[in-house]
N, C-alpha and C positions, 0 to 999 in steps of 0.2 A: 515340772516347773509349775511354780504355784502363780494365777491370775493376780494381779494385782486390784485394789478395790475399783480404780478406776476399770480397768479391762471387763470387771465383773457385771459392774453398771452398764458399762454400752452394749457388754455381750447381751445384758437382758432387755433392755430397751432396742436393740437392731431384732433380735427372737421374737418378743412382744409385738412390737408395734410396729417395724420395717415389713418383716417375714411376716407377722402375724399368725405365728404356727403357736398351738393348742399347748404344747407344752417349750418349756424353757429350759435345757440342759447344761448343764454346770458343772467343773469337777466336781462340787459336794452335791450332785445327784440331778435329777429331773425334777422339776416344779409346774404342774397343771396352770395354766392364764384363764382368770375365768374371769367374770362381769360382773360390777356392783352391782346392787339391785333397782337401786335407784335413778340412775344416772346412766346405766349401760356402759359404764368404762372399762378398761382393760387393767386388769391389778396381776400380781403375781408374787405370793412370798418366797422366797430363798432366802437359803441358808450361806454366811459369807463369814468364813475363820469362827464359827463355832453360834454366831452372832446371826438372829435372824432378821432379814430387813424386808422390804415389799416394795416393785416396784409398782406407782399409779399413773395412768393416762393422765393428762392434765384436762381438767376440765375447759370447756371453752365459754362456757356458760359462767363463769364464776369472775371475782376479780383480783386478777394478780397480773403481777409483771410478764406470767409469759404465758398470759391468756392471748395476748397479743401476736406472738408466733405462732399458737397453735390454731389461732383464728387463719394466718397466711397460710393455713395447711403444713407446718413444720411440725414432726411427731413430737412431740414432749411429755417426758416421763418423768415424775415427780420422786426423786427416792427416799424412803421412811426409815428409820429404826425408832423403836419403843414409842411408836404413834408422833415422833416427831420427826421436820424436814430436814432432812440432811444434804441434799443436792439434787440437780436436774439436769438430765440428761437430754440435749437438743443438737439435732445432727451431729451425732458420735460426737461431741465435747460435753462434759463434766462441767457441771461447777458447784463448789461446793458452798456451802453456808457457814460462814464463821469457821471454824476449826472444828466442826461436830464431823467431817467425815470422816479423814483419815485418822485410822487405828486407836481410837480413842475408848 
């Protein structure tokens, strides 16, 4: 049975940033978590239905809407495809942006 994109994103945000383990495993393979250089954040790219995305730590330094969660110590994981935001991932719920996540 195949993960749904929603399952894919918590899966890698609970691995990343819950667990905090070095690699991220997925049906479509294992993906290394390593650390921007800048910033020390946690990122990770995967591969989802052929489509590669990257999940990012949210910065707590920066300003956005859920600089604010991750300021109360809430993990939040920012999810990317083609360098743009598609959703965030904040205590295992989803949410997405506009209609850019699903299957598009």
């Amino acid at each position: 049975m195949n993960a749904s994109v929603e399952e894919t994103l918590i899966s890698v945000w609970r691995q990343a940033l819950v667990e905090d383990f070095g690699t991220v495993t997925l049906e479509s393979g294992s993906y290394s978590v390593r650390r921007t250089s800048r910033s020390r954040l946690r990122e990770v790219d995967f591969k989802f239905e052929g489509q590669m995305l990257r999940g990012l730590e949210q910065n707590p330094k920066t300003q956005s809407r859920w600089v604010q969660l991750s300021r109360e110590g809430k993990k939040v994981m920012q999810c990317l495809r083609d360098r743009q935001y598609i959703a965030n991932v904040v205590d295992g719920k989803v949410q997405f942006y506009g209609h850019s996540g699903r299957g598009e």
